[in-house]
N, CA, C and O atoms as a CHARMM CRD file, in Angstrom:
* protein
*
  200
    1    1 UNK  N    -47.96500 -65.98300 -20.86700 PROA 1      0.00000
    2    1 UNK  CA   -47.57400 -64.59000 -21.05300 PROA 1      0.00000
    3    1 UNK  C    -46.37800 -64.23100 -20.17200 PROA 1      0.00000
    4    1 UNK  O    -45.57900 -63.37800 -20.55800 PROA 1      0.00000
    5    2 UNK  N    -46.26300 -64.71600 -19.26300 PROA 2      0.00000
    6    2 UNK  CA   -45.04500 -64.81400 -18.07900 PROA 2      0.00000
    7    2 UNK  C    -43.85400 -64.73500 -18.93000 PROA 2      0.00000
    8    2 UNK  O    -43.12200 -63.75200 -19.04400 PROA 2      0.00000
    9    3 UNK  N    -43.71500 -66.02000 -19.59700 PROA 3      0.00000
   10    3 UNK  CA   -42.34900 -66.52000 -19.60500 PROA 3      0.00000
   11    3 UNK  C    -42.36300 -65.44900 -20.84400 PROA 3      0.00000
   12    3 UNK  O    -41.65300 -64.47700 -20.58700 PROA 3      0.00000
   13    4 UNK  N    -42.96300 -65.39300 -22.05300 PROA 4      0.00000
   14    4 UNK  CA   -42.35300 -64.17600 -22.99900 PROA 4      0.00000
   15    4 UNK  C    -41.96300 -62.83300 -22.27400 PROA 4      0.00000
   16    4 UNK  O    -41.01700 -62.11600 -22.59600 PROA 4      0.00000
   17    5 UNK  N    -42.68400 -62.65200 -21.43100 PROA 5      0.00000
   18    5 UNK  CA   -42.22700 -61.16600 -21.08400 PROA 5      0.00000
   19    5 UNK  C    -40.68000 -61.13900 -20.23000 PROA 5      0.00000
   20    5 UNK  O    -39.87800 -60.20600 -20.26400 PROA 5      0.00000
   21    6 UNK  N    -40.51400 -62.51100 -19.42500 PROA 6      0.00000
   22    6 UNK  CA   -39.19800 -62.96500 -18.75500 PROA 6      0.00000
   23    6 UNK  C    -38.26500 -62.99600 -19.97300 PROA 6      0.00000
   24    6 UNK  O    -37.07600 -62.79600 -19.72700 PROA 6      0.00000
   25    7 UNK  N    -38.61800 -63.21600 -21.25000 PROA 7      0.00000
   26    7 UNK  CA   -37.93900 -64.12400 -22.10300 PROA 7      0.00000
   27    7 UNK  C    -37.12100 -62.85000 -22.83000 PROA 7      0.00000
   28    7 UNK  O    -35.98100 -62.82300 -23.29400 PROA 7      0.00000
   29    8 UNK  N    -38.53500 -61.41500 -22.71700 PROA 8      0.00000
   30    8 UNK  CA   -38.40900 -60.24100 -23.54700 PROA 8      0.00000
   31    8 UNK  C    -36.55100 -58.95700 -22.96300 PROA 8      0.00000
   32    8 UNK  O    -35.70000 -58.20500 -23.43800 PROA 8      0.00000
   33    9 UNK  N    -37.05300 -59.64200 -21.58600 PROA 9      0.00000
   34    9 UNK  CA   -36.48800 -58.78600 -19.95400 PROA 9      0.00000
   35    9 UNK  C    -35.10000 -59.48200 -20.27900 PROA 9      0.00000
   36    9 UNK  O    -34.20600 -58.70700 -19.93800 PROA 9      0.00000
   37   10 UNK  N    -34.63000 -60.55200 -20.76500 PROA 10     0.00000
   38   10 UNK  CA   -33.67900 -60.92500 -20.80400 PROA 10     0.00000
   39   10 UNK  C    -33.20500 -60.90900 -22.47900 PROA 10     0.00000
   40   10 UNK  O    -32.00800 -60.87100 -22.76400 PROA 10     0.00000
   41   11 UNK  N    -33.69700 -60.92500 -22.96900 PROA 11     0.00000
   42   11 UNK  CA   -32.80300 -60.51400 -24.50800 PROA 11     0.00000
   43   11 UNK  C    -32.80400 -58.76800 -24.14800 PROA 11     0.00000
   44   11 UNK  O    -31.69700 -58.32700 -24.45700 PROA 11     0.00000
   45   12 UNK  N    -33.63800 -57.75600 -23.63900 PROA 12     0.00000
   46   12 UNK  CA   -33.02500 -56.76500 -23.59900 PROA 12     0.00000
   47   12 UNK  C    -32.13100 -56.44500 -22.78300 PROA 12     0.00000
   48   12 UNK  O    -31.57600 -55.35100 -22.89400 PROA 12     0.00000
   49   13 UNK  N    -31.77000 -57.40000 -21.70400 PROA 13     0.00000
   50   13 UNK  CA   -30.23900 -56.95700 -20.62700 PROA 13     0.00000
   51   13 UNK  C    -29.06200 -57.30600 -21.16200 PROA 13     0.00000
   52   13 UNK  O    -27.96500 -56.78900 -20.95000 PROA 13     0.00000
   53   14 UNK  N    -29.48400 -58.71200 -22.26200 PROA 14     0.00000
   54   14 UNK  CA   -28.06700 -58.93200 -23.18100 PROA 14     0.00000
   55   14 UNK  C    -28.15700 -58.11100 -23.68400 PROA 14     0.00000
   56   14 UNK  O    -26.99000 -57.72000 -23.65800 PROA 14     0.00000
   57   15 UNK  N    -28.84200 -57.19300 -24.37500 PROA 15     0.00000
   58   15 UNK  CA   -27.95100 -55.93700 -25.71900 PROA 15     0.00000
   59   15 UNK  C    -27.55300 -54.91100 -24.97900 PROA 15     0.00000
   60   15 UNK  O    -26.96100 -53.92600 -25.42100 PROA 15     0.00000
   61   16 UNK  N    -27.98000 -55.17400 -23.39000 PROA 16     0.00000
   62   16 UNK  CA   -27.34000 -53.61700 -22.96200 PROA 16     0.00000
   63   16 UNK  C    -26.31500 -53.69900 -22.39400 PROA 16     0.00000
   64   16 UNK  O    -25.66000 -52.73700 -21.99300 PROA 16     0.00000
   65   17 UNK  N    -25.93500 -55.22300 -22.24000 PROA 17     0.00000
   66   17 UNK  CA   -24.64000 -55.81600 -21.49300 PROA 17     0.00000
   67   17 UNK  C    -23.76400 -55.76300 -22.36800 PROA 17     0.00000
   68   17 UNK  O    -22.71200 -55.17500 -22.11900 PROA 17     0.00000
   69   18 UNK  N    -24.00500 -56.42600 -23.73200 PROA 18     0.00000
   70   18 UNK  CA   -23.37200 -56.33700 -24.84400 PROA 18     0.00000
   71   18 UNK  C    -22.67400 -54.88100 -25.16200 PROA 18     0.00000
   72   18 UNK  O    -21.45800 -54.69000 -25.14000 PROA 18     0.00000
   73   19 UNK  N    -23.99500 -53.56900 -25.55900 PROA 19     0.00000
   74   19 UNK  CA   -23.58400 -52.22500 -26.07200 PROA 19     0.00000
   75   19 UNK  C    -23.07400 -51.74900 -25.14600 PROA 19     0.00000
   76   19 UNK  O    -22.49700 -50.69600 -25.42000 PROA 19     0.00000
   77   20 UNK  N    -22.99000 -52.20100 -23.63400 PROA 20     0.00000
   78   20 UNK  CA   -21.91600 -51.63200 -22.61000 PROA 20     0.00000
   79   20 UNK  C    -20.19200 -52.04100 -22.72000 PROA 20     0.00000
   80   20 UNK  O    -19.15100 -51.43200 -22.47100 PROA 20     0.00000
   81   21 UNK  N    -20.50000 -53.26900 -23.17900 PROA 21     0.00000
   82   21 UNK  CA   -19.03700 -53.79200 -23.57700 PROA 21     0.00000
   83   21 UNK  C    -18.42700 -52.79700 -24.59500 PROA 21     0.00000
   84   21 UNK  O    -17.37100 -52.16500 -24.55600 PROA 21     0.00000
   85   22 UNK  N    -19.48100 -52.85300 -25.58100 PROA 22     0.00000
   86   22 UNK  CA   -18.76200 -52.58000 -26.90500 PROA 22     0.00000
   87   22 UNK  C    -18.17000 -51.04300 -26.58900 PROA 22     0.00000
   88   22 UNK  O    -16.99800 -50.76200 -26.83600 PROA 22     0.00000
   89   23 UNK  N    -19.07600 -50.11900 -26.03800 PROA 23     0.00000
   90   23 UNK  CA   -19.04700 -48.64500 -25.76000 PROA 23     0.00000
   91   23 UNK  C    -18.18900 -48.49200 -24.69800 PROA 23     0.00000
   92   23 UNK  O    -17.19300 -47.77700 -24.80100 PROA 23     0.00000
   93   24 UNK  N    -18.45200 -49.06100 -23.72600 PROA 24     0.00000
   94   24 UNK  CA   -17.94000 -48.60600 -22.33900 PROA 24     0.00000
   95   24 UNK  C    -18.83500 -48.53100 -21.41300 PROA 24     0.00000
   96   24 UNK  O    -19.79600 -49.30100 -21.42100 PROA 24     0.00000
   97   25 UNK  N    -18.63700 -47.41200 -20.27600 PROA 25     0.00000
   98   25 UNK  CA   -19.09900 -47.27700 -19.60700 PROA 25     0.00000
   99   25 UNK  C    -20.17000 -46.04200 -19.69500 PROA 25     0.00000
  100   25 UNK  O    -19.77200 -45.04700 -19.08900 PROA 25     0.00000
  101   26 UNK  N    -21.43400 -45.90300 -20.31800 PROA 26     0.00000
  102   26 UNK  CA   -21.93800 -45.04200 -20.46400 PROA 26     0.00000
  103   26 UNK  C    -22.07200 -43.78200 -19.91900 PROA 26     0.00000
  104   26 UNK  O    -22.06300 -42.67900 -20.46600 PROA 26     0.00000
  105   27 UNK  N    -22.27100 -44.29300 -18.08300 PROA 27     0.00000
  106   27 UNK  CA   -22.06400 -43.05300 -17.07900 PROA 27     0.00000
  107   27 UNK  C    -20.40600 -42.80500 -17.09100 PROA 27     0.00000
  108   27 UNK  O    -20.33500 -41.89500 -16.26600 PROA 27     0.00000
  109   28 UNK  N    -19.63600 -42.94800 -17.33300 PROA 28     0.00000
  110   28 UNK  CA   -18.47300 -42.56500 -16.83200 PROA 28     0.00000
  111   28 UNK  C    -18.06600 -41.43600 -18.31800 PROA 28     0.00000
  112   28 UNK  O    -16.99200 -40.83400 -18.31200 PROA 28     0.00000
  113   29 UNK  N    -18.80800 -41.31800 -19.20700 PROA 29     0.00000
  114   29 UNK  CA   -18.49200 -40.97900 -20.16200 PROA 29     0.00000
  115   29 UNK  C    -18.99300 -39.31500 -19.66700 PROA 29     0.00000
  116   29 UNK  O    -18.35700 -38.35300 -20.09900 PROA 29     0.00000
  117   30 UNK  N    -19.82100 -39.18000 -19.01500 PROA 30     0.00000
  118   30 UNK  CA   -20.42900 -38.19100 -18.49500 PROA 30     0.00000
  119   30 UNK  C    -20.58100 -37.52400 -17.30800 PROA 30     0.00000
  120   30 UNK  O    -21.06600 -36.40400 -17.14100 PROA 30     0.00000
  121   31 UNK  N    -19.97700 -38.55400 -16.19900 PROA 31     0.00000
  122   31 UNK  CA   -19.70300 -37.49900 -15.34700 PROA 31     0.00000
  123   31 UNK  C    -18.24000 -36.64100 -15.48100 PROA 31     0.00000
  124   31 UNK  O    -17.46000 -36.83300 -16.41300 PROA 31     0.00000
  125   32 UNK  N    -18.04800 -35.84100 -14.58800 PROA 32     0.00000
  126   32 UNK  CA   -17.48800 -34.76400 -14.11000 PROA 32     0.00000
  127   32 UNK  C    -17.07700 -34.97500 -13.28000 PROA 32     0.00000
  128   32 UNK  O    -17.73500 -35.49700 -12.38000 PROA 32     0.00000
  129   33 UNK  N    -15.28100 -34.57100 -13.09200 PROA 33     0.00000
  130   33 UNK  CA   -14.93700 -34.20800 -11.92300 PROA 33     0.00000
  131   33 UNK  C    -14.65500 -32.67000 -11.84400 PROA 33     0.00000
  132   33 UNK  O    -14.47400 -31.93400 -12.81400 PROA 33     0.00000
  133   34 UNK  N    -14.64900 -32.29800 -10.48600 PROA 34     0.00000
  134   34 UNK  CA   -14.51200 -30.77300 -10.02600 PROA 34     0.00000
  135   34 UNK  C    -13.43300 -30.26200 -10.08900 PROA 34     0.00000
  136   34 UNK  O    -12.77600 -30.38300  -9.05500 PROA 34     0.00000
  137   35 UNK  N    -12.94800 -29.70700 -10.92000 PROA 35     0.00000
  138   35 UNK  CA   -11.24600 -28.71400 -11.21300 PROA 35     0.00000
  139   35 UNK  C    -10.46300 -29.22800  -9.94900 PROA 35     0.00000
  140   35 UNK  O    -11.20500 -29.20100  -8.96600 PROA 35     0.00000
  141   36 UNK  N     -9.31000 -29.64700  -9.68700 PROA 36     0.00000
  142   36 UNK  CA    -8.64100 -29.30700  -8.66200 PROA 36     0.00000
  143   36 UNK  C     -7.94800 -28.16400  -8.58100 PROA 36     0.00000
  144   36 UNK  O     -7.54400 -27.57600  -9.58400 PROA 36     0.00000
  145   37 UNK  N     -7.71400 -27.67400  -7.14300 PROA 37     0.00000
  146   37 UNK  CA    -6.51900 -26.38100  -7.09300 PROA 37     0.00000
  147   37 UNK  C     -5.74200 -26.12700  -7.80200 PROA 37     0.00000
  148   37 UNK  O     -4.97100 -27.01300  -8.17100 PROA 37     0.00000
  149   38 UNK  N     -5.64100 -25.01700  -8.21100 PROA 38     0.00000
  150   38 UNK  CA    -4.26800 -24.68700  -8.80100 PROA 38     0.00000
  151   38 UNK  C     -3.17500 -25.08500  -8.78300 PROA 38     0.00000
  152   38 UNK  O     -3.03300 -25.90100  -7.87300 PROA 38     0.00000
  153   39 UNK  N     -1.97700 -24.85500  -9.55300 PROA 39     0.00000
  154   39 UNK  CA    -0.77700 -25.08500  -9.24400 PROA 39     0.00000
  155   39 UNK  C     -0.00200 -24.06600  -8.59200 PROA 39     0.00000
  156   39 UNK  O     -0.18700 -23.01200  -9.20100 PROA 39     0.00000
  157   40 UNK  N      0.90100 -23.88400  -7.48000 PROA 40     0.00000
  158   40 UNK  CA     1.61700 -22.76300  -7.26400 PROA 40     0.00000
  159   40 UNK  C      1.79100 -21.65400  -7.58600 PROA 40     0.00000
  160   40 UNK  O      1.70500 -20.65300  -6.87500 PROA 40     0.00000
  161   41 UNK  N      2.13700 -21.74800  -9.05000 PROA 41     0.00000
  162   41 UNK  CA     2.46900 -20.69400  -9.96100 PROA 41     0.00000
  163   41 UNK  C      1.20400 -19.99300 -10.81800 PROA 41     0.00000
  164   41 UNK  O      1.25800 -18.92800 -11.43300 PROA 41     0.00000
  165   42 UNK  N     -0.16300 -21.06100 -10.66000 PROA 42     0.00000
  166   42 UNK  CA    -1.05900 -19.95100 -11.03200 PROA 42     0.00000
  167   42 UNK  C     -1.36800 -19.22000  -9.85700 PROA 42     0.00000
  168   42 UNK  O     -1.84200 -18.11300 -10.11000 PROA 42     0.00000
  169   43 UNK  N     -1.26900 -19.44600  -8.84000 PROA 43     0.00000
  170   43 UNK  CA    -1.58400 -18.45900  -7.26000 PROA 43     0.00000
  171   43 UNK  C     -1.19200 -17.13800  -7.33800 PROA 43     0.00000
  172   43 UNK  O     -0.03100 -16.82900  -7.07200 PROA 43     0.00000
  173   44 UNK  N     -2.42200 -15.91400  -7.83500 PROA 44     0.00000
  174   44 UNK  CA    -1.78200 -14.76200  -8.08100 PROA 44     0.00000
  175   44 UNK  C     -1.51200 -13.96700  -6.96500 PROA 44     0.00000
  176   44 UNK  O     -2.52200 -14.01200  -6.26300 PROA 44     0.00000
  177   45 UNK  N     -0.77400 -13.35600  -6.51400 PROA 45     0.00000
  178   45 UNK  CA    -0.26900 -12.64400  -4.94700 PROA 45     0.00000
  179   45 UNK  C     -0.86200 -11.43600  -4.68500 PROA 45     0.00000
  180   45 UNK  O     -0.40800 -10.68500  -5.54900 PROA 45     0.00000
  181   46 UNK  N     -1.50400 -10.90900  -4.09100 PROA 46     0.00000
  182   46 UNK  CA    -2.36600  -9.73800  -4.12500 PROA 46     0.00000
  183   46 UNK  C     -0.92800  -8.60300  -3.72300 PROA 46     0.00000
  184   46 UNK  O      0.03300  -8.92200  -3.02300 PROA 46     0.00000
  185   47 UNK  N     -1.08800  -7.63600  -4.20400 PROA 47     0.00000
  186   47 UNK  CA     0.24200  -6.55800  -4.02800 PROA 47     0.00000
  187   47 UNK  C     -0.07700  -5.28300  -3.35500 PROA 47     0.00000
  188   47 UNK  O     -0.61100  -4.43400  -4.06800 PROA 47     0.00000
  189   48 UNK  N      0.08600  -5.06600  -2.45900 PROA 48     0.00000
  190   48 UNK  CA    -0.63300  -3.58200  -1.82000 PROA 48     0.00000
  191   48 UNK  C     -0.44000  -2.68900  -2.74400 PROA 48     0.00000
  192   48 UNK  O      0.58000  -2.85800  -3.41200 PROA 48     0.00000
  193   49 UNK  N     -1.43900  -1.31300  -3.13200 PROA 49     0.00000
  194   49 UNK  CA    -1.07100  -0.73700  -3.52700 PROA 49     0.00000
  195   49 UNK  C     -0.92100   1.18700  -2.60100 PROA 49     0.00000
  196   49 UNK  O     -0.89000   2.38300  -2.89100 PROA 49     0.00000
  197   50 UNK  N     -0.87100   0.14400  -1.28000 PROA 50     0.00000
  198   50 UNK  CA    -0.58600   1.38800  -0.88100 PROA 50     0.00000
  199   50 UNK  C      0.69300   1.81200  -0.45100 PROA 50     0.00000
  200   50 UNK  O      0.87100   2.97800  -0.09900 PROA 50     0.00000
């Protein structure tokens, strides 16, 4: 029973090695990066209004 279940553990890391090839990188598809700062020119200038 060993070796099928070793045997099972390794035909499923090839298809995920495989559908990682084929796809990519699954996590990278989904993370997020955080906005960076603005550019200069969106920097709105606060204007006294007094």
């Amino acid at each position: 029973m060993l070796i099928f279940c070793t045997m099972l553990i390794g035909v499923e890391g090839a298809r995920l090695l495989r559908e990682k090839r084929v796809t990519g990188d699954p996590a990278g598809e989904s993370a997020e990066e955080a906005p960076g700062p603005p550019a200069e020119s969106e920097c709105l200038e606060r204007k006294s209004t007094f």
